[in-house]
MDTraj code that builds the backbone (N, CA, C; nanometers):
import mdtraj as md
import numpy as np

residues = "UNK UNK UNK UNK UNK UNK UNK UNK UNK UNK UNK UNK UNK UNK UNK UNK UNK UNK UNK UNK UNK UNK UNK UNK UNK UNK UNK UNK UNK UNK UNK UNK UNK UNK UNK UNK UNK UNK UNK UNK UNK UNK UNK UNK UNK UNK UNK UNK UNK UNK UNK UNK UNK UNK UNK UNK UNK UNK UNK UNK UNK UNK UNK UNK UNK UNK UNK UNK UNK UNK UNK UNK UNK UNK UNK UNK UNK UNK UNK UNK UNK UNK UNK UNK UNK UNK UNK UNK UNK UNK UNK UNK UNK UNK UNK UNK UNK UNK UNK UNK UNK UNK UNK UNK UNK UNK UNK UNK UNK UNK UNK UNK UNK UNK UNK UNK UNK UNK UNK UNK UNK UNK UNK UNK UNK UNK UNK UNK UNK UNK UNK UNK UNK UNK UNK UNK UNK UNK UNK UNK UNK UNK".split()
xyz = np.array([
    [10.6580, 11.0056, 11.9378],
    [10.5774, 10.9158, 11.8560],
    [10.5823, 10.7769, 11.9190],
    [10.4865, 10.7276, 11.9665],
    [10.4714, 10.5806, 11.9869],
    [10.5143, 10.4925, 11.9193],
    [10.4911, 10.3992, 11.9370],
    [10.5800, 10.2611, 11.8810],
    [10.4673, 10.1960, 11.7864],
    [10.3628, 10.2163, 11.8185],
    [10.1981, 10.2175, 11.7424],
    [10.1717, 10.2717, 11.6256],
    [10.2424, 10.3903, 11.6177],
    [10.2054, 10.4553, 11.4793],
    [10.3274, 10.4349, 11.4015],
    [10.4212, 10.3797, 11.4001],
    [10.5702, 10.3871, 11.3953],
    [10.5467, 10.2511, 11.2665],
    [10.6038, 10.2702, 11.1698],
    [10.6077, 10.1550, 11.0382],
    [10.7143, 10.1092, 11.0351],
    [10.7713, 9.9791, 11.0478],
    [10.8955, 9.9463, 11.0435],
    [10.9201, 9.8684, 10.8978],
    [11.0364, 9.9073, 10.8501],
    [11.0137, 9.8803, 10.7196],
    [11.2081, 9.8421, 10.6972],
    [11.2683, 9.7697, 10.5924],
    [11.3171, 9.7264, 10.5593],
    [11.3467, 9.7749, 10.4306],
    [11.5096, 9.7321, 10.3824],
    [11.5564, 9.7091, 10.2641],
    [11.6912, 9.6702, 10.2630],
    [11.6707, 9.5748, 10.1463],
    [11.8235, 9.5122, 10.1196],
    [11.8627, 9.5450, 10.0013],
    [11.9143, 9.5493, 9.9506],
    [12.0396, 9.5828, 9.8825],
    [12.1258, 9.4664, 9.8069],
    [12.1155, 9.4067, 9.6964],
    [12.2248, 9.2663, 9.6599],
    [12.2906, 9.2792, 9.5873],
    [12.3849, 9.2661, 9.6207],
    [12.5375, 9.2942, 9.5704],
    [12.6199, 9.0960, 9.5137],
    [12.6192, 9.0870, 9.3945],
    [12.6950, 8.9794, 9.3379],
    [12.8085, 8.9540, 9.2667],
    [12.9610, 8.9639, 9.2580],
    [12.9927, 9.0045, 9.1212],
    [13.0179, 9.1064, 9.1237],
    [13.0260, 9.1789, 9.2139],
    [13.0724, 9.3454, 9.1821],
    [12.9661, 9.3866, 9.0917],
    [12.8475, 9.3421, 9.1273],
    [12.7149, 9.4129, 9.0738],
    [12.5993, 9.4009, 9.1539],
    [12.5158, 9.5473, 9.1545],
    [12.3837, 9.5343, 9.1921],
    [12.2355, 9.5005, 9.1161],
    [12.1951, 9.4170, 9.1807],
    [12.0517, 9.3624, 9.1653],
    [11.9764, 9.4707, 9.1795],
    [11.9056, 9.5473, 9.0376],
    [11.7956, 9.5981, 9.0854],
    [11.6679, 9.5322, 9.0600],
    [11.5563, 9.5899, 9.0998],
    [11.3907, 9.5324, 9.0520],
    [11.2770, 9.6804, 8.9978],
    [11.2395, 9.6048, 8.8811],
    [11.1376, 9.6855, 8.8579],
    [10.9913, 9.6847, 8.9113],
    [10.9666, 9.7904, 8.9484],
    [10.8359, 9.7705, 9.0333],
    [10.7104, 9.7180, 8.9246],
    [10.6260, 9.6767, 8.9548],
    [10.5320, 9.6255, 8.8688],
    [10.3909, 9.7609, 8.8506],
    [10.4611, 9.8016, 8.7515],
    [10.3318, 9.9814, 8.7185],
    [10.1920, 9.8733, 8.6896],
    [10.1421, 9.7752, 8.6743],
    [10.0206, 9.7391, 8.6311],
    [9.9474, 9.6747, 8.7534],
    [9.9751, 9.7109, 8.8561],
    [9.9505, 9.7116, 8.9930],
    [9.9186, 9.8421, 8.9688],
    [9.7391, 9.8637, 9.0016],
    [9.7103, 10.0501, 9.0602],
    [9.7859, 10.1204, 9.1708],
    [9.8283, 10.2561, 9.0977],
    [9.8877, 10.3153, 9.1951],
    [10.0068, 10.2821, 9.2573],
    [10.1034, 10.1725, 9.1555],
    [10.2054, 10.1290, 9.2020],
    [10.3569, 10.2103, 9.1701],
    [10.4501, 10.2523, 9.2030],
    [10.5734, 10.3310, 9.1396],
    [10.5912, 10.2619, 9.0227],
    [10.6735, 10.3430, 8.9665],
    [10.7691, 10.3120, 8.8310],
    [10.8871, 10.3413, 8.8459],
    [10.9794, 10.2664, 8.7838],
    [11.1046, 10.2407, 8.7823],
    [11.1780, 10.1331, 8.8707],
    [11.2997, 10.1837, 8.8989],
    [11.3538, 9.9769, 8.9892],
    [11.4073, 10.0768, 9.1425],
    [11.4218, 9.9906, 9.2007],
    [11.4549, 9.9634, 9.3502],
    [11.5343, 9.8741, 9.4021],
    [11.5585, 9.8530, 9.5135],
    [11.6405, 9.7416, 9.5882],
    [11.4813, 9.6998, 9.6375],
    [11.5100, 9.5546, 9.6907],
    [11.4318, 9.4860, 9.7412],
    [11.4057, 9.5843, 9.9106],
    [11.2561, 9.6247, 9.9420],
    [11.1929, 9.6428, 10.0520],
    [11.0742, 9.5927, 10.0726],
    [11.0662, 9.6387, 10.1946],
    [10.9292, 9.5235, 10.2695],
    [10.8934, 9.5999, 10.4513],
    [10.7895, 9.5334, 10.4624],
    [10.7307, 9.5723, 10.6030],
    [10.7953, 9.4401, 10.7209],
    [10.8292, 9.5107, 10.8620],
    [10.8549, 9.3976, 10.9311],
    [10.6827, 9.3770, 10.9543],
    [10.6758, 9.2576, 10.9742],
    [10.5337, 9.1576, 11.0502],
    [10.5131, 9.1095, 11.1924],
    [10.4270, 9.1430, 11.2619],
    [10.4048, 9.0880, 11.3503],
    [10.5179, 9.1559, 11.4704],
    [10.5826, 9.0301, 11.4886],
    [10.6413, 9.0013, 11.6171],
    [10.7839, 9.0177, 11.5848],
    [10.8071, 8.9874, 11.4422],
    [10.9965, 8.9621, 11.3927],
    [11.0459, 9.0910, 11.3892],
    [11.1668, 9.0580, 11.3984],
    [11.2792, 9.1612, 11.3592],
    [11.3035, 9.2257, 11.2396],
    [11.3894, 9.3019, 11.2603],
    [11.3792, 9.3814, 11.1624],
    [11.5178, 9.2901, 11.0444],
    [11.6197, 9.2065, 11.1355],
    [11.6337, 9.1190, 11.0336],
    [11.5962, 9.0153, 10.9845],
    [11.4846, 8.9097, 11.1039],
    [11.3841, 8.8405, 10.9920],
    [11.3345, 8.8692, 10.9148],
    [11.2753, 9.0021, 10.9326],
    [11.1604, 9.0802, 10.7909],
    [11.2983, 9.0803, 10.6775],
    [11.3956, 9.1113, 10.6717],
    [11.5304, 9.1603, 10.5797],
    [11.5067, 9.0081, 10.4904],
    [11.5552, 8.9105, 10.5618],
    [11.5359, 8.7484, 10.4927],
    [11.4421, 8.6828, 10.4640],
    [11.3042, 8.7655, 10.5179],
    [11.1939, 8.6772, 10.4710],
    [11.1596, 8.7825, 10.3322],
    [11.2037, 8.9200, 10.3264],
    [11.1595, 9.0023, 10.1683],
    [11.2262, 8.9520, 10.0431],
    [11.3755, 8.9046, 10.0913],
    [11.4416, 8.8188, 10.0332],
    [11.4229, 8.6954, 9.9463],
    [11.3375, 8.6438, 10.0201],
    [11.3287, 8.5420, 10.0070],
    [11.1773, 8.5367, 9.9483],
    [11.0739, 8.6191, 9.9259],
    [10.9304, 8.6357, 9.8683],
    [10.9922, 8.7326, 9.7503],
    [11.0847, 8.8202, 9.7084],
    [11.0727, 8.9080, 9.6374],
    [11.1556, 8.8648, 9.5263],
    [11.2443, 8.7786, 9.6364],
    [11.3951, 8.7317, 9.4527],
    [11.3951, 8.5888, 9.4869],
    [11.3355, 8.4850, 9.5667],
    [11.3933, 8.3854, 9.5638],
    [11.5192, 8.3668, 9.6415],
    [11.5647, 8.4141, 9.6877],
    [11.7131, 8.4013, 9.7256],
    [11.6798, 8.4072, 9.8750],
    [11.7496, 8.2760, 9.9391],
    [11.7939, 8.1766, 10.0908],
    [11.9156, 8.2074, 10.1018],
    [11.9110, 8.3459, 10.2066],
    [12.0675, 8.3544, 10.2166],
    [12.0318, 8.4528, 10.3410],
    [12.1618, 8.4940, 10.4185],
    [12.1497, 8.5970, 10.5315],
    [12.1860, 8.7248, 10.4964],
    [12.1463, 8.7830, 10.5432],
    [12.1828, 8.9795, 10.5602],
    [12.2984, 8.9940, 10.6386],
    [12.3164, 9.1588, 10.6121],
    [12.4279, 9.1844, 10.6533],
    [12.3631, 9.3604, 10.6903],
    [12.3518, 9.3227, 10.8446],
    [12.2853, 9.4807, 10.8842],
    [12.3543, 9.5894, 10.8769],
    [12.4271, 9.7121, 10.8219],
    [12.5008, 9.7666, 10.7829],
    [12.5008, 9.9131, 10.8857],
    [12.3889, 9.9032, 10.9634],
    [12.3970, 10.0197, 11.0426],
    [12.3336, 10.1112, 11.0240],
    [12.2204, 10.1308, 10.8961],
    [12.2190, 10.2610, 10.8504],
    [12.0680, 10.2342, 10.8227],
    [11.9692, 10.3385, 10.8862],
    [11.8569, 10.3596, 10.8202],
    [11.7619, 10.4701, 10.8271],
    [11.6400, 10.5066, 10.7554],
    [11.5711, 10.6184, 10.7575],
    [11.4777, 10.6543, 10.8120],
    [11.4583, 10.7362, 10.8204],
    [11.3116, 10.8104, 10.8557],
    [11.2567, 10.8825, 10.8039],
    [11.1413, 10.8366, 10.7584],
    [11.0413, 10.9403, 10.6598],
    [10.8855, 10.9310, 10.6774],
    [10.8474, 10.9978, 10.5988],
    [10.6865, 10.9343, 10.5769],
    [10.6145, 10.9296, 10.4772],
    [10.5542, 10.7986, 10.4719],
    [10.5295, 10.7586, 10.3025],
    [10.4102, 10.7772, 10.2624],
    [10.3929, 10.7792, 10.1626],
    [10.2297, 10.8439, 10.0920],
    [10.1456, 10.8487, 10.1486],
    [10.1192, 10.7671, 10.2370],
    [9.9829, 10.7641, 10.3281],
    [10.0091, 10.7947, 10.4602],
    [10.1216, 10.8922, 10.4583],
    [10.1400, 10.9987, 10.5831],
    [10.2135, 10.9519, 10.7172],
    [10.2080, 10.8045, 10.6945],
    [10.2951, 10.7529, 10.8116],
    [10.4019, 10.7665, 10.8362],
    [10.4715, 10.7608, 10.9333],
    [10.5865, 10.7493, 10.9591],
    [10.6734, 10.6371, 11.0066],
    [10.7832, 10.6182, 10.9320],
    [10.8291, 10.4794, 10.8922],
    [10.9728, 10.4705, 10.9301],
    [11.0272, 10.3792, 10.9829],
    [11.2056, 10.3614, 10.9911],
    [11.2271, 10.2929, 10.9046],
    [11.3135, 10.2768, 10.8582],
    [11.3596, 10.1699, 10.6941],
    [11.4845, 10.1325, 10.7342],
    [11.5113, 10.0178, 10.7816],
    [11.6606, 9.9565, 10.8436],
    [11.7601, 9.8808, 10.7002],
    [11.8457, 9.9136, 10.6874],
    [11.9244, 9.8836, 10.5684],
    [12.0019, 9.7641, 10.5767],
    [11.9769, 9.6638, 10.4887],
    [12.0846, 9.5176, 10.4672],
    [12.1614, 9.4895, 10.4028],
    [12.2359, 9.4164, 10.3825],
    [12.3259, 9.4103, 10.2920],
    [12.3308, 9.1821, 10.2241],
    [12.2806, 9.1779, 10.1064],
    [12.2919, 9.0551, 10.0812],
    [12.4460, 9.0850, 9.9810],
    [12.5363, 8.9775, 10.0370],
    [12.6366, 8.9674, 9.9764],
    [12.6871, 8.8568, 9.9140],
    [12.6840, 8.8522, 9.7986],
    [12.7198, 8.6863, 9.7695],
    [12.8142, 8.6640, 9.6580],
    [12.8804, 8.5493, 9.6735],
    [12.9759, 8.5330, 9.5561],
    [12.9486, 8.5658, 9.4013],
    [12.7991, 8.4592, 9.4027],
    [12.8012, 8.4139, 9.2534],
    [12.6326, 8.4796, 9.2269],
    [12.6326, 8.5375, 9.1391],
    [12.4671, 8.5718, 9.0852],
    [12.4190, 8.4617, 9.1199],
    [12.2451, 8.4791, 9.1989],
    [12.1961, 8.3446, 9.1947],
    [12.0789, 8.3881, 9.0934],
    [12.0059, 8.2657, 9.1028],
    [11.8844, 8.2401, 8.9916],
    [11.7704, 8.3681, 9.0903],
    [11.7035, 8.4243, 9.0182],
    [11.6218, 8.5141, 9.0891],
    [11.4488, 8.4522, 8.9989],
    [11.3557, 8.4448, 9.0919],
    [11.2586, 8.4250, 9.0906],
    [11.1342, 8.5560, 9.1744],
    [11.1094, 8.6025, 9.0743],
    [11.0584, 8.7320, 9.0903],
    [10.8860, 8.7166, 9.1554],
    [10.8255, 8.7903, 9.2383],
    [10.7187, 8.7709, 9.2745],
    [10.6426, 8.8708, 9.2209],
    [10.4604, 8.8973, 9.2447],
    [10.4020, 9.0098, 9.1344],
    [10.4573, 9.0821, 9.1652],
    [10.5256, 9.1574, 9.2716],
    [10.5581, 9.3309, 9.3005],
    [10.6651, 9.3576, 9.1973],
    [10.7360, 9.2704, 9.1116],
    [10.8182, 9.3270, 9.0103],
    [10.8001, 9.2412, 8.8997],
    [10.8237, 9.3409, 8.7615],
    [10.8062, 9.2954, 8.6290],
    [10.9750, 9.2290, 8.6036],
    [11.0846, 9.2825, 8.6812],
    [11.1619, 9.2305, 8.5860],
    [11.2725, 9.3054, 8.6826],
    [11.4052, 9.2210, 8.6536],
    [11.5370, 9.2279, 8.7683],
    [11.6581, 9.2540, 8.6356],
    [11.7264, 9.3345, 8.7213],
    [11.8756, 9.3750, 8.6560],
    [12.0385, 9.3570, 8.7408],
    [12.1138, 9.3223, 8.6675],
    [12.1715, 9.3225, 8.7280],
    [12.3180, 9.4490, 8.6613],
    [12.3541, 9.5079, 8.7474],
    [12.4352, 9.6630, 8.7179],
    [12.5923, 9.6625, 8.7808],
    [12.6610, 9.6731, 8.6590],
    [12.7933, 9.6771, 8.7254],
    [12.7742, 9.7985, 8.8496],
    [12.8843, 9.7724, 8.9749],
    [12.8459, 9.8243, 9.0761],
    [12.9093, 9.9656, 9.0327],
    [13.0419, 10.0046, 8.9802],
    [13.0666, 10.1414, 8.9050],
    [12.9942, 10.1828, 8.8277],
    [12.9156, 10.1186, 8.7301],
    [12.7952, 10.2006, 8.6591],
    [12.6636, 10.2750, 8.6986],
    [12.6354, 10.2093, 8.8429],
    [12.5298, 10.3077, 8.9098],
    [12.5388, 10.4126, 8.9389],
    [12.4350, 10.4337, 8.8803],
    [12.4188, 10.6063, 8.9700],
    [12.2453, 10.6328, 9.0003],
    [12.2646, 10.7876, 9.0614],
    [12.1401, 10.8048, 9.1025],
    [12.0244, 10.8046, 9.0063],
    [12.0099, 10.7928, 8.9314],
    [11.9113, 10.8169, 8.8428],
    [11.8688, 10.6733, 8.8168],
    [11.9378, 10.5463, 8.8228],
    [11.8723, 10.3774, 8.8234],
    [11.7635, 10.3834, 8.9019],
    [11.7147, 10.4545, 9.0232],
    [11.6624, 10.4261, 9.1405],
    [11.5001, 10.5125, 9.1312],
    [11.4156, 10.4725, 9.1526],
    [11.2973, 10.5695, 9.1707],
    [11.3325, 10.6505, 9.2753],
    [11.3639, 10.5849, 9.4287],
    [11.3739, 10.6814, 9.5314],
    [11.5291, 10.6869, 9.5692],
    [11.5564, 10.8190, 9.6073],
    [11.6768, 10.8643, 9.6524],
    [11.7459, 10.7597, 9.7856],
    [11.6862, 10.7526, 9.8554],
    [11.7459, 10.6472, 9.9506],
    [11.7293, 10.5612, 9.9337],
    [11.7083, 10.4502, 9.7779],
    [11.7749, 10.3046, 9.7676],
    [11.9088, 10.3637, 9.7295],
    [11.9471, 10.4978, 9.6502],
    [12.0800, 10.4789, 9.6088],
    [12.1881, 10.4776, 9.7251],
    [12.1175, 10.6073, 9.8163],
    [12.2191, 10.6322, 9.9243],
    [12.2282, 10.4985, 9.9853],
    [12.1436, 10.3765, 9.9815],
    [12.1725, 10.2455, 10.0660],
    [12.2387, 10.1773, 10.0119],
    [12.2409, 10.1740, 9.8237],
    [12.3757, 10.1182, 9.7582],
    [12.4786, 10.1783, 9.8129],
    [12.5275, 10.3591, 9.7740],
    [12.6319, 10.3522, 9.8126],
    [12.6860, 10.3046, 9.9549],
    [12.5795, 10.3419, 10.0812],
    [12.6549, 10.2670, 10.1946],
    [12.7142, 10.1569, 10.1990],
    [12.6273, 10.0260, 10.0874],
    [12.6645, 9.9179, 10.1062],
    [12.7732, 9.8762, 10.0093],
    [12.7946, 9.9946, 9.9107],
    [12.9478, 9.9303, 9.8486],
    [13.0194, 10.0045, 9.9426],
    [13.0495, 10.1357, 10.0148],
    [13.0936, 10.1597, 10.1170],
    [13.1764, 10.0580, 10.2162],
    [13.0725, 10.0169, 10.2911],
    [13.0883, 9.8636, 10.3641],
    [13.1960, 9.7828, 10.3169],
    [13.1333, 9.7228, 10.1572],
    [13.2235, 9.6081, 10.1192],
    [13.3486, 9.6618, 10.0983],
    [13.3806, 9.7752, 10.0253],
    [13.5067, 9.8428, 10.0375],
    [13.5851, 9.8483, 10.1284],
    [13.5185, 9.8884, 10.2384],
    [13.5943, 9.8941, 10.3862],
    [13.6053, 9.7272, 10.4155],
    [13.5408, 9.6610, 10.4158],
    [13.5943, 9.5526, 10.4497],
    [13.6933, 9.4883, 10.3741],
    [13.7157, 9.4755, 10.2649],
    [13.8168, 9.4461, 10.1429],
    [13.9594, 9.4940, 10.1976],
    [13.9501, 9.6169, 10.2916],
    [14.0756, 9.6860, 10.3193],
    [14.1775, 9.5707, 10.4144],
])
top = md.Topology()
chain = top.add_chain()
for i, resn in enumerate(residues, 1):
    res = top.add_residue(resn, chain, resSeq=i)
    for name in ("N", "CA", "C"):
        top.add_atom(name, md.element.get_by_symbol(name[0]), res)
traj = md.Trajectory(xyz[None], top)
């Protein structure tokens, strides 16, 4: 597969507090999912796949802060048949910040990080990218 047909795509993951940030997708958008997610996005242009990580960040919650590339991402293909890599981030931060939501979501949660499970998530691989990324922080804590 070329590099042409190839979708590069993103997601982060925010972790505050020993809790995750989820987002609800906005259903009054046609044809849009239902239920919440971690923050994703398309890389643009010319950037990376961790500029795209800080600039979704930063259009989707408001939040000016850096990623934390965790190593881990997918391959699939999404409704409209493409085929896509999805590179996984990790925003880690002390203190909940103020979140300022853009149209793609009605509304943000925030989830003790032991209370998640698979069923918070519309798609199966935002959870598997939580658990990597409490994974991570765990291992680093050691």
């Amino acid at each position: 597969m070329n590099a042409e047909t190839l979708k590069k795509k993103v997601q982060v993951v925010i972790i505050a507090e020993e809790s995750l940030l989820l987002f609800e997708f906005n259903n009054q958008i046609p044809n849009n999912y239902v239920g919440f997610q971690n923050i994703t996005g398309s890389v643009e242009g010319e950037e990376s796949f961790t500029e795209a990580a800080v600039r979704e960040l930063a259009e989707e919650a408001g939040i000016d802060s850096t990623v934390i590339d965790i190593d881990k991402e997918f391959s699939f293909f999404d409704r409209w048949k493409k085929h896509c890599v999805e590179k996984v981030y990790l925003c880690y931060l002390d203190k909940r910040p103020a979140i300022v939501l853009n149209e793609e979501h009605l509304f943000s949660k925030w989830v003790p990080m032991n209370d998640v499970i698979e069923s918070d998530f519309t798609f199966p691989t935002n959870f598997e990218a939580f658990l990597s990324c409490k994974k991570y922080i765990q291992e680093k804590k050691r």
